[in-house]
Each structure stands twice: as structure tokens, then as C-alpha cells.
C-alpha positions in Angstrom: 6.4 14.1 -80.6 9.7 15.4 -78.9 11.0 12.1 -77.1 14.2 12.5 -74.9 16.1 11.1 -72.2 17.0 13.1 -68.8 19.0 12.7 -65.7 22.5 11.7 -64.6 25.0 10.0 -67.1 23.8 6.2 -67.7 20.7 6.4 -65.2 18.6 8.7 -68.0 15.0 8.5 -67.9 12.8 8.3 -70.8 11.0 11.9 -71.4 8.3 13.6 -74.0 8.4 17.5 -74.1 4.6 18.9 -74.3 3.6 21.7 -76.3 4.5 23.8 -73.6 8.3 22.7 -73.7 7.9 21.2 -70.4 9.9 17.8 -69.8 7.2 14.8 -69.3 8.2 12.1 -67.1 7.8 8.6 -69.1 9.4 6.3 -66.7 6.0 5.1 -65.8 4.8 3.9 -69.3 8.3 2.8 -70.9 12.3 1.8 -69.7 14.1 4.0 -72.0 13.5 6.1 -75.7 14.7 2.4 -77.2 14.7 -0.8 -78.9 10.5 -1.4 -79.6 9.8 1.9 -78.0 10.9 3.2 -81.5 9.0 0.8 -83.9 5.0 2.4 -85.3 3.3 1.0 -82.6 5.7 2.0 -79.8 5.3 5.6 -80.9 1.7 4.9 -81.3 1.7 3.8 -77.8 3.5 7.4 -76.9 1.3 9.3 -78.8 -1.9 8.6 -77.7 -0.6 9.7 -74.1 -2.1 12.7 -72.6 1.7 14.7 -71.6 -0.6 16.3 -68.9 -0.6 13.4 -67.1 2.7 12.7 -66.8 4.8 14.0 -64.1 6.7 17.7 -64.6 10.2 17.4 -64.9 12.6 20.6 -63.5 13.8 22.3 -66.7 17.0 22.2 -65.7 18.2 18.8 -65.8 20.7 17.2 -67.6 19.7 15.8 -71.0 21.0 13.1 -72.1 21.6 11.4 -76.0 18.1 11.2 -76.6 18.4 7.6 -78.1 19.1 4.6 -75.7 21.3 1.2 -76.2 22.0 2.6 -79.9 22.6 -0.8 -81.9 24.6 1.2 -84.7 26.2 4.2 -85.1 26.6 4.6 -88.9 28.1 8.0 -90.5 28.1 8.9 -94.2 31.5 11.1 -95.1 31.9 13.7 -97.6 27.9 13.9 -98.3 27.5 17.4 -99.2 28.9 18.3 -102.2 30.4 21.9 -101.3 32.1 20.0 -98.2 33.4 17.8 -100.3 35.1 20.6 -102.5 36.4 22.5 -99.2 38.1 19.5 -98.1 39.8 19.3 -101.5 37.9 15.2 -102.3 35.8 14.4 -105.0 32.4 14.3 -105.1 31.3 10.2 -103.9 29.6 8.6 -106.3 28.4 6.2 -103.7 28.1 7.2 -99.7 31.0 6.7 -97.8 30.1 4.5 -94.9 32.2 4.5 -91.9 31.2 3.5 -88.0 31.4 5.8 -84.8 32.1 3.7 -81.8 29.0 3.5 -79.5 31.0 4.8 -76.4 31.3 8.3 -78.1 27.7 9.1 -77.7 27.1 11.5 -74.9 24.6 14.4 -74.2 24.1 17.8 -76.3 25.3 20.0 -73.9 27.6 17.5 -72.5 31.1 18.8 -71.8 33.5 17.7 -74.6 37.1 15.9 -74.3 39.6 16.8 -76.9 42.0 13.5 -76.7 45.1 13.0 -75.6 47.8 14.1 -78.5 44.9 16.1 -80.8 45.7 19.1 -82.2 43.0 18.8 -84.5 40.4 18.3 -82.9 37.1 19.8 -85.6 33.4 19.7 -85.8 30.7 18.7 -88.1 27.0 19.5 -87.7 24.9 16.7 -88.8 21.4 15.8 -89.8 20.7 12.2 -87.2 18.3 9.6 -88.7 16.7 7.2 -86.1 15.5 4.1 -87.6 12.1 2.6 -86.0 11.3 -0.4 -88.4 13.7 -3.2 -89.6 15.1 -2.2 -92.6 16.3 -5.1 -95.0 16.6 -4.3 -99.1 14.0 -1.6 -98.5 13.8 0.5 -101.6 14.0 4.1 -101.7 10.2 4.2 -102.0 10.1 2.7 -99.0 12.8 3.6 -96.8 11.2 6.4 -94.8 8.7 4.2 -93.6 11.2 2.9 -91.9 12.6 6.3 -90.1 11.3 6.9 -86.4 13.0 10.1 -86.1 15.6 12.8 -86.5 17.6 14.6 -84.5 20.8 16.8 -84.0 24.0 15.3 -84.1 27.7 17.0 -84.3 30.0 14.3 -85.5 33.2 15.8 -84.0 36.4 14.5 -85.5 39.9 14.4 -85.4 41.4 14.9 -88.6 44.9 13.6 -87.7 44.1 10.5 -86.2 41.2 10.4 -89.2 43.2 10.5 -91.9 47.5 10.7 -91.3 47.2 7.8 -89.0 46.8 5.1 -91.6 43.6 2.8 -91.6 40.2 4.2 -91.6 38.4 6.9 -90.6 37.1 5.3 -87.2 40.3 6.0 -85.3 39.3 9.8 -85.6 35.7 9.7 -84.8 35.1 7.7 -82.0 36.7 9.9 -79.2 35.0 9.6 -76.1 32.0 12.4 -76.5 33.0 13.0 -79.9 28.9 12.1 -80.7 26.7 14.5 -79.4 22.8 12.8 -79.8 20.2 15.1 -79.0 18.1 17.8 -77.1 15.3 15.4 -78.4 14.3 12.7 -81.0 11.6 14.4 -83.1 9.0 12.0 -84.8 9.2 11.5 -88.3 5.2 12.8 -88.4 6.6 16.3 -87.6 8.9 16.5 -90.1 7.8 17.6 -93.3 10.5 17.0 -95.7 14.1 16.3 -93.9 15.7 17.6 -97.2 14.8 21.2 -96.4 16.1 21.6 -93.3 18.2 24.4 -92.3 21.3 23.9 -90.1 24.0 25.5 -88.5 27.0 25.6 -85.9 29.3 28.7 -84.3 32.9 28.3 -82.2 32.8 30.7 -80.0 29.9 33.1 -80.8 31.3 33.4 -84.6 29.3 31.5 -87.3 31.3 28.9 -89.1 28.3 26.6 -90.4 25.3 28.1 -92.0 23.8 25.1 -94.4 20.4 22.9 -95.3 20.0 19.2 -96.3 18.6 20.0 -99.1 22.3 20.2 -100.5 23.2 16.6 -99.5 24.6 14.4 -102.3 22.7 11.3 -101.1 19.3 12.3 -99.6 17.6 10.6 -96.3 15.9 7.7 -98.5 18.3 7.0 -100.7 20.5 6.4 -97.3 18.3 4.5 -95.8 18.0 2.4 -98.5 22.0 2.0 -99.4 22.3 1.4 -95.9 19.8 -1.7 -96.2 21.5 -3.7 -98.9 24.7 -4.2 -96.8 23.3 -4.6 -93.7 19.9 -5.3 -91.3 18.8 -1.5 -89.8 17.3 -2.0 -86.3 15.1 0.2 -84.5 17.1 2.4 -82.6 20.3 2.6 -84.7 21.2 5.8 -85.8 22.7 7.3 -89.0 24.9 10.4 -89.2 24.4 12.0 -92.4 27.1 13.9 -93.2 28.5 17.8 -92.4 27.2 21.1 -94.9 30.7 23.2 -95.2 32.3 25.3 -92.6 34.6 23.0 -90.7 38.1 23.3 -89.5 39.7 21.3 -91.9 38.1 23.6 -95.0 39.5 27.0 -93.4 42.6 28.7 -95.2 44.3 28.2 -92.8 42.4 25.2 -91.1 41.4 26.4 -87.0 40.6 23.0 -84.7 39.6 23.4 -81.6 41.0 24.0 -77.8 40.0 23.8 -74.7 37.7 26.9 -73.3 35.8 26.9 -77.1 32.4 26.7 -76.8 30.6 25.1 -79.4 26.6 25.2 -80.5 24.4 24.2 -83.5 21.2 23.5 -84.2 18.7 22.0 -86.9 15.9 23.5 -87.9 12.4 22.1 -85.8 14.9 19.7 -83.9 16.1 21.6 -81.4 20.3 22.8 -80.4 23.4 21.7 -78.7 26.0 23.2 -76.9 29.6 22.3 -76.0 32.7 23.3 -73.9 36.0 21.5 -74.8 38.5 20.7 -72.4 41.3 18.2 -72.5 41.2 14.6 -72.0 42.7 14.1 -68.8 
């Protein structure tokens, strides 16, 4: 299934796109693409839905991040090894864990704010993990049984306040609208093997990311399982897995982004985003 969420910023309604690409009203059957909506038998609940009998939505509506009340917002850094080597860092020999404030998650075609004082503003094409079962010490064996869903996610960063600001990387990553969730949350079911999954992202018409997760250091399972020995994973929190090369920061010499760029990507069978920056006001 493709679950979503449409409609106006913080009154988004829960939505299934049939095989048609038509958006399917679920307002009827469930709140929000959320909490216990996410778990096995939530989605079985979805999937044994006819989407013909669900209301038509008008194809031009707003989506919104197609995960609701996201508990977590987790983000592995420097996961792909040839990133790693653009950005001059070593390769990790354990993920790098680092949190993205909840309040940057917006839409994928939701217009996005370079903040006040950035002159570095970047971006980062991402592979988005949805969990739908509790994860606790789940081994890697295990882990995917614990996935609801992936979907597209550009973890856009500013690499000043990231990293010559002192601190952690937070400060730089949790803009407001600096996390792009979406077009839709695609079931784990239809996804063969999420480490062979093309990806890419262009500024402006001109290709600057063309990558696959099958070149992350630290694959979806292993993740998911890391993740679980440091913390509880709760249906509906999300994990950022880390950026194939291409960004800003990599170039010789590095190019951020201004207001008027238009940004899009896109992950193979998940669906694409796209992105005007303007400032902050």
C-alpha cells in the first residue's frame, strides 16, 4: 500500500493511493497514518479495504508528511561511505546517531525556509524507515519485522550551525521544514529489498545526487537493530538513514543553497519531492 496524508497544514487527512494513483479518502476508517494505524494489524486493517470504496480525492491537493504525531525523528550521519570521504570524515565504525527536532517535519513539496543568518544552507536525500512494531533489543534477524514502511526524506541541513557552532549536530538540522516526510509511506510488503534502491536529487534542473542504498555502511536491519539497544522504537517513529554523495558541503568549491532554488529527489518505488527555498522571514 501507498498510505499518505492530505490537506491543509496540521488538519491532514489520512489517504491510500489506488492502483490508479488516485488519492483515497481514509478519514472514515482511521484519524491519521499514526500511532496503531502503523502496527501489522493496523495495516492489515488498511489492506483488506477495497480503495474503490473510498471517496476520490482532487489530485491536486496539498500533501502533507505522510507520517502523523512522529514520536522520534532519529538520523544516522555519515552512512555511506563515499559521503563520508567527500566530506573529508572517516568511515564510522558505529552509526552516528543524532535527533531532528519534530517541528522540522513538513510536506514534500512544501515550500522551504532557509534560516535566519544561513549561508549554508545544503541538502541530503535520504532513505526514511517507519517503524510499525515496538522495537526493544531486536536482533538484526529480526528488525525488519519491525519496519512498517519507507519513504523519502531530504534531511536538509545547515552546515554552519551543524558543525562551527559548537555542540552537536541538532542545532543544524532541525530548521523549521528542514524534514521533508513523504509523497507517501510505502508498506514494507512492496518493497523487495530496501538495500537496492536507487536514489537521487537535482538543484535547479542539474543533477547533484545520483546514488542506491545498496552503498550504505550500516544497512536497514542492522539500524534498526542498533537503534533498539539504546532505546524503545515506537510505531510511527521514523529513522533517517543517511545521504549517498553529492551534497553542498562535498563540492570543490562547496554551493548551499538560496532562495528561488528549486529542489527535487526521489527514491526508487517511493515516490519524489519538490522544493522552493525562500528565506526565513
Amino acid at each position: 500500500m501507498k498510505l499518505l496524508r492530505y490537506g491543509a497544514p496540521g488538519a491532514e487527512k489520512p489517504g491510500m493511493l489506488d492502483a490508479t494513483g488516485t488519492i483515497r479518502d481514509l478519514s472514515g476508517v482511521v484519524t491519521d497514518i499514526a500511532g496503531d494505524v502503523l502496527t501489522p494489524a493496523g495495516l492489515a486493517r488498511l489492506a483488506a479495504i477495497d480503495p474503490a470504496t473510498l471517496p476520490a480525492v482532487a489530485a491536486d491537493v496539498r500533501h502533507g508528511p505522510c507520517v502523523g504525531r512522529v514520536g522520534k525523528f532519529m538520523c544516522i550521519g555519515l552512512n555511506y561511505a563515499d559521503h563520508a570521504a567527500e566530506t573529508g570524515a572517516p568511515i564510522p565504525k558505529e552509526p552516528i546517531l543524532f535527533m531532528k527536532a519534530n517541528s522540522a517535519i513538513c510536506g514534500p513539496n512544501d515550500t522551504i525556509l532557509i534560516p535566519r543568518g544561513s549561508e549554508k544552507t545544503d541538502w541530503e536525500v535520504e532513505l526514511g524507515v517507519v517503524i510499525g512494531a515496538r522495537a526493544k533489543y531486536v536482533t538484526e534477524a529480526e528488525a525488519l519485522n519491525h519496519v512498517a514502511g519507507y519513504c523519502v526524506i531530504n534531511d536538509y541541513s545547515e552546515r554552519a550551525f551543524q558543525a562551527e557552532r559548537g555542540g552537536q549536530w541538532t542545532k543544524g538540522k532541525s530548521c523549521d521544514t528542514f524534514g521533508p516526510i513523504g509523497p507517501w509511506l510505502v508498506t514494507a510488503d512492496e518493497v523487495a529489498d530496501p538495500q537496492q534502491l536507487g536514489m537521487w536529487l537535482t538543484v535547479n534542473g542539474v543533477t547533484r545526487q545520483d546514488g542506491s542504498t545498496r552503498t550504505m555502511v550500516f544497512g536497514v536491519a542492522q539500524l534498526v537493530s542498533y537503534l533498539s539497544q539504546f532505546m524503545t522504537l515506537e510505531p510511527g517513529d521514523v529513522i533517517s538513514t543517511g545521504t549517498p554523495p553529492g551534497v553542498g558541503l562535498g563540492m570543490k568549491p562547496p554551493v548551499y543553497l538560496k532562495p528561488g532554488d528549486v529542489v527535487e529527489l526521489g527514491i526508487e518505488g517511493l515516490g519524489r519531492q519538490r522544493q522552493v527555498l525562500r528565506a526565513d522571514a
